[in-house]
N, C-alpha and C positions, 0 to 999 in steps of 0.2 A: 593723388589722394582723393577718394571719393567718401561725403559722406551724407548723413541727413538730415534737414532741418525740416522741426515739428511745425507742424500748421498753426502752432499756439506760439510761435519763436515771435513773439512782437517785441520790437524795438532793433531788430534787423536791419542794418540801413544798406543802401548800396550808393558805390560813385559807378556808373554807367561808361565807368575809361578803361580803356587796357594800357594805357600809357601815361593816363595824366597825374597832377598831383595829388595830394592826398591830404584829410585833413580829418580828425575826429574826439571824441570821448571820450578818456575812459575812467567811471566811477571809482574813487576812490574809498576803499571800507573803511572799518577800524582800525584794521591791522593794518593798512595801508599800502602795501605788498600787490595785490592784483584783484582785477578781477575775472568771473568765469561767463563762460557761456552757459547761457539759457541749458541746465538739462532737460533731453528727452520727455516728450510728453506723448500719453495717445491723443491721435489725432480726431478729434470731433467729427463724428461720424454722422451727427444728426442733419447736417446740410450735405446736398450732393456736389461733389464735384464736376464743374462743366465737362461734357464728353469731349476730347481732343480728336475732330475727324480729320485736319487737315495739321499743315506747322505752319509759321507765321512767325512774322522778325517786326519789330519796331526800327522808327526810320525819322529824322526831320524832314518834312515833304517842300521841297526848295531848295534844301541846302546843299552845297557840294559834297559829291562823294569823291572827289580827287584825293587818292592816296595823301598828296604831299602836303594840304592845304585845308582838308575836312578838317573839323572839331572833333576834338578825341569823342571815344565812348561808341555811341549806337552807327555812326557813320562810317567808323574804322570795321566795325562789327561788320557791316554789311558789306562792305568793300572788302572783306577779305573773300568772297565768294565771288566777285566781277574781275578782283586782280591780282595778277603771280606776281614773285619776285625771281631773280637770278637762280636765289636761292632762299629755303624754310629753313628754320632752326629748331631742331628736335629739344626732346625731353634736356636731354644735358646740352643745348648750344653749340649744339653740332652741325655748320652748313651742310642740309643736304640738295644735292642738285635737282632744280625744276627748270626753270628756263636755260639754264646754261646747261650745256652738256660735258661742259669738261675745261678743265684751264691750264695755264702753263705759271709759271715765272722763273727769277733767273736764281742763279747763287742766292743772292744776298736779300731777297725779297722784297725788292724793292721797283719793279715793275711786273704784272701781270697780263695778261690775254686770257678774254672770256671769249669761250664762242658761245656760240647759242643752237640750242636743241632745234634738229630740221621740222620743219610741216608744224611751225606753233603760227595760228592766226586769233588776228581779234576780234573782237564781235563783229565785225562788217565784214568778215572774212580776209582781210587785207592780209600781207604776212609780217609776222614780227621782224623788223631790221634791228642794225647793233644801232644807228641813229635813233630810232626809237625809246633805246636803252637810254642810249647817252642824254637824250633830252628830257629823260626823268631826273635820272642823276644827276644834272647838273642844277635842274631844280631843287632838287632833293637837299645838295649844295647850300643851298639858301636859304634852305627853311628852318625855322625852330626846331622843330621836331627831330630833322635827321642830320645839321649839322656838325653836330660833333664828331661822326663817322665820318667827315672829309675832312676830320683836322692835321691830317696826313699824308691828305693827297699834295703832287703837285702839277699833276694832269691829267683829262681823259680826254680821249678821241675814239672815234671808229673806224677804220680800218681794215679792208677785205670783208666785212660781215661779221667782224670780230670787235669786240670794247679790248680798247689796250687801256691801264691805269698804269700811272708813274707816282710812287709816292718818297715823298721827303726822307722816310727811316723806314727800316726793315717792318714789315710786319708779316710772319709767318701764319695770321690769322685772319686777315685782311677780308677772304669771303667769306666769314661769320657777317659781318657788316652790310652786305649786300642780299639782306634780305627785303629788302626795300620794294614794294608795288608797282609795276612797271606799267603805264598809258599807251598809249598810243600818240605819236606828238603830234602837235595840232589841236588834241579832242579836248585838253586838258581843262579848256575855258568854257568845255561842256558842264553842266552840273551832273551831267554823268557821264565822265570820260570814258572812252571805250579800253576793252580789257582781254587779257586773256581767261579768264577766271572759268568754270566748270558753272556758272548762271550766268546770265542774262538780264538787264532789266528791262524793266518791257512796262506798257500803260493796256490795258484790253478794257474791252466790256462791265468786266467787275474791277478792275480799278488797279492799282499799281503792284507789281508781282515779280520774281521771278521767275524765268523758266530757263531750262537747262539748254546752254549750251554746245549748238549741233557739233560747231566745229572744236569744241575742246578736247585734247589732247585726252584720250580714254583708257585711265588704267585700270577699273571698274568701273564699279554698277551707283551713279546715286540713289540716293535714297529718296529722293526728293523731286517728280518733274515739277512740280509747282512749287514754289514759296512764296505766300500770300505777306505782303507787304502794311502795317498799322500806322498811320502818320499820327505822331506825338506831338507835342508841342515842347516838352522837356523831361528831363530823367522823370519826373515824379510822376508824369503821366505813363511814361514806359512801365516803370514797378508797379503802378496798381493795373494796368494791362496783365504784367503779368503774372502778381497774385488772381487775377479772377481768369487764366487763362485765357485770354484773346490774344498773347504772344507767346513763345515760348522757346524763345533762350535770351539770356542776357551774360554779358560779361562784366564782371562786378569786381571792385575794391570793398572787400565787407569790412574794413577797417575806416571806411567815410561814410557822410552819412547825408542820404539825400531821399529817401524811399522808404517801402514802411511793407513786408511780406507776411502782416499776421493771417492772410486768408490762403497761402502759398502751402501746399503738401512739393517741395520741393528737392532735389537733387542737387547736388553740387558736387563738383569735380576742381579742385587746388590743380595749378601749373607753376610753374616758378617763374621770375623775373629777376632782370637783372638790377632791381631797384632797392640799393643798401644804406641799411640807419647806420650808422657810426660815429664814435665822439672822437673830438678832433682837439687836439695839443697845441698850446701855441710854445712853440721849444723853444722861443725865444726867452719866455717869460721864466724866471726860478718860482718855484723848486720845478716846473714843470720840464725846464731845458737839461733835465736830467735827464737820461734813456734809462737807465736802469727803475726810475719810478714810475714812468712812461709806460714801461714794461707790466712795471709792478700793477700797476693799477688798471692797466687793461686785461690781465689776467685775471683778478680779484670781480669782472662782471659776472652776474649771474647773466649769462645768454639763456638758461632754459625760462627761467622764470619770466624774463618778457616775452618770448617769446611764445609761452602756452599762456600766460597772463594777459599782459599790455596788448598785445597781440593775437588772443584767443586762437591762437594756433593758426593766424595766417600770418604767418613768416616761418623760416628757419634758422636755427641759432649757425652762427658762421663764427671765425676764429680768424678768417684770412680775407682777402676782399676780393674773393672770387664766389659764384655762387656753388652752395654742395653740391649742388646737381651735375655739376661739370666736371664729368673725366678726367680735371685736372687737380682737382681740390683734394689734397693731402688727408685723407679722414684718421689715419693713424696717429700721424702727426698732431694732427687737431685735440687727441684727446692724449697724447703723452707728453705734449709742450710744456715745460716746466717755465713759470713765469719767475721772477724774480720775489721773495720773501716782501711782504707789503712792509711790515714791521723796517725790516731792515734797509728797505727801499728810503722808505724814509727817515732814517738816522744819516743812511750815507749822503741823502743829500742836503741836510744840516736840518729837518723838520724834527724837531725833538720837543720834550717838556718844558724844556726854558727856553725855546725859541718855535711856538707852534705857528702853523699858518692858516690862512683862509685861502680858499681857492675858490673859484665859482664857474658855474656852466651856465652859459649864452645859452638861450632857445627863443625860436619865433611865437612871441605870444597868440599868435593869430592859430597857431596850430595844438588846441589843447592836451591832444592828446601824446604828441611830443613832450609837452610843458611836465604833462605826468609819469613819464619816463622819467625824463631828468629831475623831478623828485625823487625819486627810483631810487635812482642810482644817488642824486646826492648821500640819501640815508645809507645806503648799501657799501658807498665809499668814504665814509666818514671816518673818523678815527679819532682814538683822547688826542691826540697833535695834529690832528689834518681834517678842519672841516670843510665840507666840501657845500654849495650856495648854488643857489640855482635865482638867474636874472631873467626875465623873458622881457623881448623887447617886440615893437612893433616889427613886422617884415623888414619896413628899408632900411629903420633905425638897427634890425638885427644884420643885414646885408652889410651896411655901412663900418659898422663893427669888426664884422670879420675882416672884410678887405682893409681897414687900415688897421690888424693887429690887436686892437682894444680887447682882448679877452683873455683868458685861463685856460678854458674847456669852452668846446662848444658840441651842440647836440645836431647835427646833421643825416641828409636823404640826399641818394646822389643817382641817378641812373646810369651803372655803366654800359657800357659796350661788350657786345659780344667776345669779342676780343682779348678781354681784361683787363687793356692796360688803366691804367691807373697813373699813367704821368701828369696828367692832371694837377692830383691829388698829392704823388710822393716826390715827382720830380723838381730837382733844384728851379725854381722860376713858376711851378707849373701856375695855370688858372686858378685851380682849386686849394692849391697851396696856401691855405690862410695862415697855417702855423708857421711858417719861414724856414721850414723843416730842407738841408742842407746838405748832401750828403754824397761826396760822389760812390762810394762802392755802393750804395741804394743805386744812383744812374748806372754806372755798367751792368749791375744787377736787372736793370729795368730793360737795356739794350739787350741783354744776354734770352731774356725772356720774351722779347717780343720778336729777333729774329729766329729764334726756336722754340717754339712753346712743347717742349718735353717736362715729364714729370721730373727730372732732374732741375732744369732749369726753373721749374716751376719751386719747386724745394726749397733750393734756394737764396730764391727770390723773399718766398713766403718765411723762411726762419728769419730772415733778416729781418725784414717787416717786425717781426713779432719783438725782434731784440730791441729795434731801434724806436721801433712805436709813433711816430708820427701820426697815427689814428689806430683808433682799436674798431674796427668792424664786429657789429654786435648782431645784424642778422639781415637778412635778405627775406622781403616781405613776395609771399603769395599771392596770385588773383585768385580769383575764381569764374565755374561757366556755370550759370543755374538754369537749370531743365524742370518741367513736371516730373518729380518723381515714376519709374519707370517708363516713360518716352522711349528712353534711347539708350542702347546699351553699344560698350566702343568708342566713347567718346575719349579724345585724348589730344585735349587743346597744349597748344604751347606758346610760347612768348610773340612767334608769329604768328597765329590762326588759331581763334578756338573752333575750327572747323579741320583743324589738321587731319588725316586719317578719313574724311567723310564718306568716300568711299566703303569703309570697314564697317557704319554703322547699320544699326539694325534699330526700324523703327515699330512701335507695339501702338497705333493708332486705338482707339475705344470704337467697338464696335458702332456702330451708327444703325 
């Protein structure tokens, strides 16, 4: 989704992460219901805008660009032009093959073999080995960042030139996950590890740059032999870099707020991610260890209205806990699911006149703009016998909480996995499992669907989910790539690279 913000859009904020958390505001009016974005304005023609003769990226000058180890935001940014992965994840979260050329596994999915694409070297011209791989990975293993995609593993090695992985349960989807940035081992403890990427970093004459990549693997034409390098000090130095033009691109969370674009004539292009709000049930607790009000009351959300509201349209409203963007997510389904009768939801499970109840939603008061969601919906799920209370509590006091049980409702952000799974969250025991939610046909259901991800088994999965209700997934939040307006046409980032396609684009420099 591309669209355009006015050069008068002040109060704009950006978080400068493609991955990290997220935290922000959102005013609350009369009506109490939502707020809008800034309409359309003309854009103040009276000041000129700086000529763009070259492109240029913002950078922390010192800090690690190590895939596995850099600070989310402008570091990942530029590192996704120094380093590949296995494999990229398209528009729908679909691995497609870059470093690997092709793989095997058995029956049951539960071991694979990657080989790797011939003639790939890295900046010093070395060649990519599977040990190379593997010594990413197995950092990658360890890190915050990536390892919940090894929660399944229970081996890797290398092998003839090949990575064999051996994992604990079937995963049919397993290289969704390996899109992961791949070093060179050894360089890692460089502050800028060597890469296969399509640039180069380099220090010259004028000062720190990229330049293109002789030995990179050439499917086209870039766009770009130079890419002039800005050293920042922090996001807020990035965004007003890049309202006055001296950078220009940034990858943004416009739902946080750390920057300020009022002098920006700007471009932005939506990607999806795999990062889902959803309110979560403790089924332990009455009336809530009902499923059928579980049901009930997860159907009765308005998904649109936060979603264009609370969310000024970066998110999309979801149904199921897969993102819409993925070939697998039931859209039919999604809009003819009949939820359970709320009225009646609640009579059958003894909430009545002469016996009304209170319920209440958990949220991290640190995150306000969460905190104004679950006002949201308090009002929106209320009822003459069911009022529904919203708590917000510090972070650890709110963490603490969940994990020993202490709540009703809680208001959660969970980043999944390419993958889908969700055992986490719905399986008997899982991590995420805060509600105590129980179930073995959900576990076979969850086995069923991970050693075969078809739209059947997907079906499935997801009707059950919606009967039994353990969480109601309420929508999967947008980033965004923000360009100068007309720069660059073709641009089509995605959860891995907002540089995906870069070969495809086309650049409109200002005449000089």
């Amino acid at each position: 989704m591309k669209r355009r913000l006015s050069a008068l859009l002040c109060a704009l904020t950006l978080a400068l992460s493609l991955s990290g958390c997220w935290s922000g505001d959102v005013s609350d009016d009369s009506s109490g219901d939502f707020w809008e974005e800034t309409p359309p304005v003309e854009a103040d023609t009276s000041s000129t805008l700086t000529p763009i003769t070259s492109f240029a990226l913002p950078y922390l000058q010192g800090v690690t660009l190590d895939p596995i180890t850099c600070p989310d935001g402008m570091q990942q940014t530029l590192g996704a032009l120094l380093y590949e992965g296995l494999f990229v994840l398209d528009e729908s979260f679909a691995p497609q093959n870059v470093l690997c050329s092709r793989y095997e596994h058995n029956d049951d999915c539960t071991s694979y073999t990657f080989y790797l694409r011939d003639g790939v070297s890295f900046s010093d011209g070395s060649s990519l080995t599977a040990s190379d791989v593997l010594a990413t990975l197995r950092r990658a293993q360890e890190s915050e960042r990536y390892s919940a995609r090894f929660a399944n593993v229970a081996s890797m090695r290398a092998s003839n030139g090949a990575l064999i992985v051996n994992l604990t349960r079937a995963d049919s989807a397993f290289p969704a996950l390996l899109d992961i940035p791949i070093v060179k081992s050894g360089s890692e403890k460089n502050t800028v590890p060597l890469g296969t990427g399509p640039y180069l970093f380099v220090t010259d004459s004028d000062g720190a740059c990229l330049k293109q990549n002789p030995d990179w693997r050439s499917d086209g034409t870039l766009p770009f032999e130079r890419i002039e390098l800005r050293a920042v000090k922090d996001a807020d130095t990035a965004s007003y870099l890049f309202s006055s033009r001296e950078v220009h691109l940034l990858s943004a969370d416009l739902t946080s707020s750390t920057g300020d674009l009022r002098s920006a004539d700007t471009a932005l292009t939506d990607y999806a991610t795999a990062n889902m709000i959803y309110l979560g049930f403790n089924t332990q607790r009455a009336p809530l260890s009902d499923a059928s009000l579980r049901s009930a009351l997860a159907g009765a959300i308005d998904r649109a209205t936060i979603t264009t509201g609370y969310f000024a349209g970066h998110a999309e409203a979801a149904r199921f806990p897969l993102s819409p963007h993925s070939s697998l997510y039931p859209t039919e389904m999604a809009s003819t699911l009949a939820s359970p009768d709320l009225a009646a939801a609640l009579e059958s499970a003894g909430v009545t006149e002469s016996c009304p109840r209170t319920v209440t939603i958990l949220v991290s008061e640190s995150d306000s703009f969460k905190v104004s969601i679950a006002d949201y919906l308090s009002r929106t799920l209320s009822t003459d016998v069911l009022t529904v209370s919203v708590r917000s509590l510090p972070w650890s006091d709110y963490l603490t909480a969940l994990q020993n049980g202490n709540f009703d409702l809680y208001l959660g952000e969970v980043r999944l996995t390419a993958n889908w799974d969700i055992s986490s969250l719905a399986r008997t025991g899982g991590a995420l499992n805060y509600g105590r939610y129980a179930d073995a046909q959900c576990n076979t259901l969850l086995d069923a669907f991970s050693l075969n991800e078809t739209d059947q088994t997907a079906r499935a999965l997801y009707r059950y989910l919606a009967q039994s209700a353990p969480i109601a997934p309420i929508a999967f939040k947008t980033a965004s790539v923000l360009t100068p307006s007309g720069l660059i046409d073709g641009l089509n980032p995605t959860v891995s690279s907002p540089f995906c396609g870069i070969e495809g684009w086309t650049v409109h420099f200002d005449k000089g």
